[in-house]
C-alpha positions, 0 to 999 in steps of 0.5 A: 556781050552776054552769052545765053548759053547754058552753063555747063558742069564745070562752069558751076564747080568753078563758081565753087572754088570762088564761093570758097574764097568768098568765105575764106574772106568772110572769115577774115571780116571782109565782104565776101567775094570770091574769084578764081582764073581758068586756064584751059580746065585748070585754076591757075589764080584766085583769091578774094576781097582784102581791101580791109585787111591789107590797106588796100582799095585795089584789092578785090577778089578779081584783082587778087585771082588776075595777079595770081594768074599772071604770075602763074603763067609769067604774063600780064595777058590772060587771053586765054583764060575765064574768070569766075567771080560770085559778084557783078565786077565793078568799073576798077575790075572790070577795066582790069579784065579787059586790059588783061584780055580775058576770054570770058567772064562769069559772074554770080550775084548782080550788084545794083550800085557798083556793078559795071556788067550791066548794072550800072554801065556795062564796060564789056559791051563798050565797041570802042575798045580794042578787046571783047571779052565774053560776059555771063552772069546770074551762076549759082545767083542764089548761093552768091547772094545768100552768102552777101545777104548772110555777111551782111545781116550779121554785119547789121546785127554786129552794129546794132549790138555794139550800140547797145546802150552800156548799164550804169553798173557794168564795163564793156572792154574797149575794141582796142585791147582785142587789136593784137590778139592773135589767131582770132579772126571771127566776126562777133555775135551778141545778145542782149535782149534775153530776159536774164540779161535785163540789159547786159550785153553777151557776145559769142562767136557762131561759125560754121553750121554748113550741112553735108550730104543732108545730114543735119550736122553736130553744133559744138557748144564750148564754154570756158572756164572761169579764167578765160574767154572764147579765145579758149577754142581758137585751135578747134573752131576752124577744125570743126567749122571746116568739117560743116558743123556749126560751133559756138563759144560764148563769153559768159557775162564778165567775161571776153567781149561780154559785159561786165558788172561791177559788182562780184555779187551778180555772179552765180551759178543760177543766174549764169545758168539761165542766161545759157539756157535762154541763149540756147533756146533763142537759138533752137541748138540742136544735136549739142555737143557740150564742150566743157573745159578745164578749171576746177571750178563752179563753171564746170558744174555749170555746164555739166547741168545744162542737159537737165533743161532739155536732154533731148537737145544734146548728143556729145560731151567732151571734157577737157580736165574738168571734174565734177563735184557736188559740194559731198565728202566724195568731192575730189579733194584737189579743190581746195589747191585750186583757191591758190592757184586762182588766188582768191581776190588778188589781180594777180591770179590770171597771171598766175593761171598762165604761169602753170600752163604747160607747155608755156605759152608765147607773150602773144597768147598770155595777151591774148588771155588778158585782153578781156581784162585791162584792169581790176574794174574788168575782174569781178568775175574773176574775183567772184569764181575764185570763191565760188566753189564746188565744195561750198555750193548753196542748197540750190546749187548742191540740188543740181549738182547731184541731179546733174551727177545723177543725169550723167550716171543713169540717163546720158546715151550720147557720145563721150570723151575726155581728155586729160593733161598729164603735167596738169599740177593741181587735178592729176591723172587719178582724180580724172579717171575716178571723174570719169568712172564717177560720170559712168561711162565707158572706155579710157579717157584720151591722156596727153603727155606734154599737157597741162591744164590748158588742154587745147592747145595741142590744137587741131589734132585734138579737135581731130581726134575729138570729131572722130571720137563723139561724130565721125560722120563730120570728120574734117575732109581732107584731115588725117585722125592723127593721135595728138598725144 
């Protein structure tokens, strides 16, 4: 039967719990519904929706919770425990609360095609049955629904996206190489309707973006470098995300789960600074923190002129061994070490890339970088910015280097912070130092001892350190600032 009675303040903080679960699932490409078991004030089981992940059609977000629960009291009967679930149970759940002698139910969202509470049929109402259990619903229906609604826009997007029709003179990376990558759980986003794109399909990941306490929260904007994709982040997205501020990583075209043209001429500075432009704009981002990461190369400088559009957007910056250079005798005179490394046209230069990594990465993570890129179809972008250099910039692109130099130096009031890798074998310690003094900014940069160039990967405690250091209002909860060195 339903109660009419009020819910009460902890009635909602559970519901909370469950929500929680809910986007934990969300977060793993399952729709997302969350439960959780009550045993006099105290949670003793939860989980949420995996059927996808595990193969498995019994695995709801009430059964996940129930299982728990009985293990956790050593007893398949739940008499005297309440289940919180964001959405109206269906007919498989529903029997199973009933069968496990629940005392109370409390449901979120209302389903109107499988939802055995009343939607459809009502079980709990069914005076057959040998056992009654209690039944509420519409808990923080809003939240409830919000988070579907949300889930499943971005599933409609996705789909929509995937149909994009594929240009003539450009490749898409098949799904399937992207199977096996490890520790990249986000559902994807894309855009391709952008003008600069005439057709060109751009993906990027969107996570987090939760306020706290009414304050607006930062947007971590990463980009990567010219041999790598949004696989970059994958250490820092849940650090940041979990703090609630909003954190994209885009795949530049050519690379990642972006299109990519066949030819190496489409690249260039201009062309790939106006499809982040526009992409930024679309998505009204504001209080940017620039993420610009490690290489040597034109997309550095790429995103170190992104402010000159509109300063008004950005707050942070955080470099990750990423030097700027305006094509000057003053340039840093490591760029021509870097052509080697990258080894100009030759399909070996991604694998070369990953051999200076240090510390070494595993087989998985070597993949996982490779993946965008099955062959050398795949690799005009990596063959353009091996020889699209800082040092020989066009007259175009030298214009904005110095403006953007001059940006840095004379206009910037925002937050900074840069990280350096000790053991980085091209750019060492010096030139990133006279990099930062180059920038006009203040204090020392933040030295990691074991890093190399792949200056991520130490991971969470760098993302940590870099929320205290450029937003320490949106500090991860619950996080110690642990040094990363």
């Amino acid at each position: 039967m339903r109660v009419p009675e009020p819910p009460t303040e902890s009635d909602a903080d559970f519901m909370r719990l469950a929500l929680a679960q809910a986007r934990l699932g969300a977060a793993l490409g399952e729709v997302p519904v969350g439960a959780v078991v009550v045993h006099q004030g105290r949670v003793i089981g939860a989980g949420h929706n995996a059927p996808r992940g595990g193969h498995d059609p019994t695995a709801h977000a009430e059964m996940q919770a129930l299982r728990a629960a009985a293990q956790t009291l050593g007893n398949y009967r739940l008499d005297d425990c309440e289940l919180f679930v964001t959405l109206e149970p269906c007919a498989m759940c529903s029997g199973a609360m009933l069968h496990a002698r629940l005392r109370r139910v409390v449901f979120g969202a209302a389903d109107a095609k499988t939802g055995a509470a009343g939607s459809v049929l009502n079980l709990f109402a069914q005076r057959q049955l040998n056992h009654h259990t209690l039944l509420q619903g519409g808990l923080l229906q809003a939240e409830c629904v919000g988070l579907l609604s949300d889930f499943f826009r971005q599933r409609r997007a996705q789909q929509r996206a995937l149909a994009q029709p594929l240009r003539d003179d450009a490749l898409r990376t098949p799904e399937s190489c992207f199977a096996a990558v490890p520790d990249y759980p986000w559902r994807g986003h894309y855009s391709s309707d952008l003008p600069s794109l005439r057709g060109l399909r751009m993906h990027y990941l969107d996570e987090g973006g939760r306020e706290r306490a009414g304050q607006q929260g930062p947007t971590w904007l990463c980009l990567h470098g010219s041999l790598t994709w949004s696989y970059f982040y994958r250490k820092m997205i849940p650090v940041w995300s979990a703090a609630g501020a909003r954190v994209l990583a885009p795949d530049l075209v050519g690379f990642g789960k972006s299109d990519k043209p066949k030819h190496e001429r489409w690249h260039s500075l201009d062309r790939h600074r106006q499809v982040l432009l526009e992409w930024i704009e679309r998505l009204d981002l504001r209080q940017i923190v620039l993420v610009v990461p490690v290489g040597g190369g034109l997309l550095d400088l790429l995103g170190l002129t992104l402010p000159l559009a509109d300063a008004q957007r950005y707050a942070g910056l955080l470099l990750l061994n990423t030097p700027l250079a305006a094509g000057e005798p003053g340039s840093p005179a490591a760029w021509p070490a870097m052509r080697p490394a990258q080894a100009k046209h030759r399909p070996a230069a991604l694998e070369r890339w990953l051999d200076q990594i240090d510390p070494p990465l595993g087989a998985a993570e070597r993949a996982a970088y490779r993946a965008p890129f099955p062959d050398c179809g795949h690799r005009a972008a990596l063959r353009a910015f091996a020889t699209l250099q800082p040092d020989r910039l066009t007259a175009d692109a030298a214009t904005i280097a110095h403006r953007a130099q001059d940006f840095w130096l004379h206009e910037w009031r925002g937050r900074s912070g840069m990280v350096m890798g000790r053991q980085d074998p091209v750019l060492g310690e010096p030139v990133r130092r006279e990099l930062w003094r180059q920038l006009g900014q203040d204090g020392a940069p933040l030295l990691l001892a074991q890093a190399g160039q792949l200056v991520p990967e130490p991971g969470a405690a760098l993302a940590q350190w870099a929320a205290q250091q450029l937003w320490p209002g949106f500090c991860p909860p619950g996080h110690s600032m642990a040094d990363p060195r």
